[in-house]
C-alpha positions as CSV (number, residue, x, y, z in Angstrom):
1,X,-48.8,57.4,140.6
2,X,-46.5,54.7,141.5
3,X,-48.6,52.2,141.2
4,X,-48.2,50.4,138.3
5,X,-51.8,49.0,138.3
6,X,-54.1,52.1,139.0
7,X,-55.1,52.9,135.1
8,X,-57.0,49.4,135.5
9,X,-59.7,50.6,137.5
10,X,-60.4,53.7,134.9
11,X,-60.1,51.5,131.4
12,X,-61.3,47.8,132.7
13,X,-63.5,48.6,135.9
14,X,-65.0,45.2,135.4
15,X,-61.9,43.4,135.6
16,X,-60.1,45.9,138.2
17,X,-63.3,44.8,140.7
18,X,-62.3,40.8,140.0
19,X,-58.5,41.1,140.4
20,X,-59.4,43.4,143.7
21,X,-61.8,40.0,144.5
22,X,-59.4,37.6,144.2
23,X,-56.8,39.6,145.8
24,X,-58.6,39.7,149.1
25,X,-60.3,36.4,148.8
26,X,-58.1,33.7,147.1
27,X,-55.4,32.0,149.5
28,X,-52.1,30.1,148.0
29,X,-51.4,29.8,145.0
30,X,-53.8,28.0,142.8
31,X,-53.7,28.2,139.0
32,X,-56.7,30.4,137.4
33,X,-57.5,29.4,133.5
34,X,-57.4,32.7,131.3
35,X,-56.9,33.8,127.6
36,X,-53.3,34.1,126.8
37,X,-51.4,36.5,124.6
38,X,-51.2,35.6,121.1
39,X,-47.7,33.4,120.6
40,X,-46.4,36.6,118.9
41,X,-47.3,39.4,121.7
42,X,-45.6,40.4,124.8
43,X,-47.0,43.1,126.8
44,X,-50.8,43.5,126.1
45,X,-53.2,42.9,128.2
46,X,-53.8,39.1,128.1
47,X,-52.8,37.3,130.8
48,X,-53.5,40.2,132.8
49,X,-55.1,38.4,135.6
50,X,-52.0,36.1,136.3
51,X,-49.8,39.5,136.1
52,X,-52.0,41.3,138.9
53,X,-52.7,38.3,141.3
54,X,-49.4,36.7,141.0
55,X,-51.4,33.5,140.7
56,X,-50.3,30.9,138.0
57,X,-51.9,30.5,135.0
58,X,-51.4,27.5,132.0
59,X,-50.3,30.2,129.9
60,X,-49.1,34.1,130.0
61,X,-47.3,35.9,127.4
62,X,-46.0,33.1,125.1
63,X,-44.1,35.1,122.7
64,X,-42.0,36.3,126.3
65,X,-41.5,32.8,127.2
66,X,-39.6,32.0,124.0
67,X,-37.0,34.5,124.2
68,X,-36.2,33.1,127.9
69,X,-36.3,29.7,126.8
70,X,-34.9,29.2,123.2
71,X,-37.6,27.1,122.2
72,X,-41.4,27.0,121.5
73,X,-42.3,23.7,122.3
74,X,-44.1,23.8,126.0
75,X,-45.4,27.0,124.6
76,X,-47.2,25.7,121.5
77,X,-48.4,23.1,123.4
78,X,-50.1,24.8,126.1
79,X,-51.4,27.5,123.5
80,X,-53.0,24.4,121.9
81,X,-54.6,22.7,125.3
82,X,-55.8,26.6,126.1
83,X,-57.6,26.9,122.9
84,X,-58.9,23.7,123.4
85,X,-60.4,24.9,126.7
86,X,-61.9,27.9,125.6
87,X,-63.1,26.6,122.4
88,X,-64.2,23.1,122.9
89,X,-67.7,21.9,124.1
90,X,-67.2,18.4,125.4
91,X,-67.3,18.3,129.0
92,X,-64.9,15.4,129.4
93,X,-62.1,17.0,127.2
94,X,-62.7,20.1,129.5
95,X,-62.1,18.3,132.9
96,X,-59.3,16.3,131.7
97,X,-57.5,19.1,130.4
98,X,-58.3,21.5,133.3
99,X,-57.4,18.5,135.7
100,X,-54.0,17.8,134.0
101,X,-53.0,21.9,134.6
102,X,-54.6,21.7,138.1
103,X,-56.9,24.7,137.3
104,X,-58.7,25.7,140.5
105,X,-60.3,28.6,138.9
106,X,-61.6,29.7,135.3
107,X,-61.8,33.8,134.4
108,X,-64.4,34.5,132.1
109,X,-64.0,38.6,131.1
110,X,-64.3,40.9,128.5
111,X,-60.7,39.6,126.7
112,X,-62.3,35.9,126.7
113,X,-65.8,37.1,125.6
114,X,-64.1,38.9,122.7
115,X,-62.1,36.4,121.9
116,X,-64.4,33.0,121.9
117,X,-67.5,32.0,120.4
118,X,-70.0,33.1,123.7
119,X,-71.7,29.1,123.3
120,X,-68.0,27.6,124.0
121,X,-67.8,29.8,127.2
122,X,-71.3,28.3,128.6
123,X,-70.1,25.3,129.4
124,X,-68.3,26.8,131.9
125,X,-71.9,27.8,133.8
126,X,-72.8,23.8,133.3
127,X,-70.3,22.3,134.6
128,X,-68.9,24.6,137.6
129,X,-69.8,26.9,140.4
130,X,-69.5,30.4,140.1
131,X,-67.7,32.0,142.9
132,X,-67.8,35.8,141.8
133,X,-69.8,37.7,139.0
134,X,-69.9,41.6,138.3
135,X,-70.5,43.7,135.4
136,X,-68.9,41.4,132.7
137,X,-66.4,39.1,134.5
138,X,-67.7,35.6,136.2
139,X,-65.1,33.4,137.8
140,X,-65.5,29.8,138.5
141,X,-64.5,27.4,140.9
142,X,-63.5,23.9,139.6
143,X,-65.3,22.4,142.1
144,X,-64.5,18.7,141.1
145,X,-62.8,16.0,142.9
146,X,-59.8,16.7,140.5
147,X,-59.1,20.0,142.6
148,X,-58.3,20.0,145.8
149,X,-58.8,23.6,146.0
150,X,-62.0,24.8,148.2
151,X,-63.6,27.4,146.4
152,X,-63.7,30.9,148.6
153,X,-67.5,32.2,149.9
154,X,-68.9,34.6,147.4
């Protein structure tokens, strides 16, 4: 097939449902929270939401950006504020990070789940509103008055 995408629905049926969901549902362009790539990868599958959506995210494929830009400073920093995100469990360090990235939307999948501690992503459930949920993907809506993003109808 031409389609560049189609092996997604076979090997990550969870996530090919969610990227289909926000394909359909989510209008403009507003920037979804997901686990990056490693600063020394290109080319896996992190970040894969952002590559199938088109939709921005804080951070993609870090190791990429550095050949284009000759330098790893915005990288290193946004690696940091991601980990932060994923990892930390106070709710003010959360919003005022997601607020200074303008994160509308926060992807919780099998990549995240495997990569952070299960009791960092819960905070997640405490603080927002989930806007879609199958199988082992929940998205979230950053439903604040930081985002001026309406959240679509599940």
């Amino acid at each position: 097939t031409l389609d560049g995408a189609a092996w997604l629905e076979q090997g990550h049926p969870d996530d090919w449902a969610a990227i289909q969901w926000i394909n359909q549902t989510i209008a403009g362009r507003p920037v979804i929270l997901e686990a990056p790539a490693d600063s020394n990868a290109a080319y896996t599958y992190n970040g894969r939401v952002s590559a199938l959506t088109g939709l921005p995210t804080i951070l993609g494929w870090a190791g990429h950006e550095l050949q284009w830009r000759g330098n790893y400073d915005e990288q290193r920093r946004r690696e940091q504020d991601v980990e932060r995100l994923f990892t930390t469990t106070s709710k003010a360090d959360t919003r005022v990070l997601l607020a200074q990235y303008n994160v509308a939307y926060i992807y919780i999948g099998p990549t995240e789940r495997g990569r952070y501690p299960a009791e960092n992503l819960e905070k997640f459930a405490r603080l927002f509103t989930v806007v879609y949920q199958n199988g082992n993907v929940v998205i979230y809506h950053v439903d604040t008055p930081l985002s001026l993003t309406p959240a679509p109808t599940p």
